[in-house]
N, C-alpha and C positions, 0 to 999 in steps of 0.2 A: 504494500500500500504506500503511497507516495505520502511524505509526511509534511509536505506543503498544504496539505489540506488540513492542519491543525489551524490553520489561522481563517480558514471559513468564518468561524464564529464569531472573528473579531470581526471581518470585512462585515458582516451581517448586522452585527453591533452598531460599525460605524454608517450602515445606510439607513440605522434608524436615529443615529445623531444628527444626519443629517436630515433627514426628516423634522426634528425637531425644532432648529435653524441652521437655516441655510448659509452660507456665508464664503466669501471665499476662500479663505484660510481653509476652512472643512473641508470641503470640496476637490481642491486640487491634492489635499493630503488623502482620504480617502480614492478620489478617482488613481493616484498615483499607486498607491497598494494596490486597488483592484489590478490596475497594469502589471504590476508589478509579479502580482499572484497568477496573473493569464500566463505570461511569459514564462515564470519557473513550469508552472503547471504544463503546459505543452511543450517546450526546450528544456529543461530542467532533467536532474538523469536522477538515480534511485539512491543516491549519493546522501552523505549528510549535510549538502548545500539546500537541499529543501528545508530541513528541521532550523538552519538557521535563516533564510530569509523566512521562514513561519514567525519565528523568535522577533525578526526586524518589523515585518508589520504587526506582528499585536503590541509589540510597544510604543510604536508611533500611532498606533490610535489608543493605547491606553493614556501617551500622555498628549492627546489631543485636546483634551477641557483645559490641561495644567499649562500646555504652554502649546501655543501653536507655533513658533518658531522653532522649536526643536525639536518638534513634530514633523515640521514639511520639511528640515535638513536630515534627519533622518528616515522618512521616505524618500528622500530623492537619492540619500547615499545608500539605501535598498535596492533601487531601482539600477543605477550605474554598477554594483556588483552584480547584480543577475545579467546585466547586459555584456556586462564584461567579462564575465565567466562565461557565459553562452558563446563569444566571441572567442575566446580564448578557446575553449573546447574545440569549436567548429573549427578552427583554423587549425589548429596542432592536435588533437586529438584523430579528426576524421580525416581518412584519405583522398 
């Protein structure tokens, strides 16, 4: 089982923060995890890089109420290791 889906429950959490108010702080930090979760989730390998981008977004939406700046810098710096791992993979890993 891919262990990137521990963090479902936050991303679910957070679309009902946002629901709650909208704003754009919320918004690109949550829309950014969902990304961020597509991308491991389908490029992503059975590795323990899922268990730790899981780990990187349910923190950044848990500290989404306490601080939204170090919220959206830590989804964004979620986001550039999945993509860069994914990159790195594909380029040296696969033939």
């Amino acid at each position: 089982m891919r262990k990137v889906l521990y963090a479902l429950p936050f991303l679910l959490i957070g679309l009902g923060v946002l629901m709650v108010e909208l704003t754009v702080d919320r918004l690109l930090v949550v829309g950014l995890n969902w990304l961020t979760f597509l991308i491991e989730y389908r490029y992503g390998g059975e590795g323990r890089g899922g268990e730790l981008v899981a780990i990187g977004i349910a923190t950044s939406l848990a500290l989404l109420p306490v601080s939204s700046a170090i919220s959206k810098v830590l989804a964004v710096f979620t986001l550039l290791l999945v993509l860069g791992g994914n990159y790195v993979k594909e380029l040296y890993v696969s033939p």
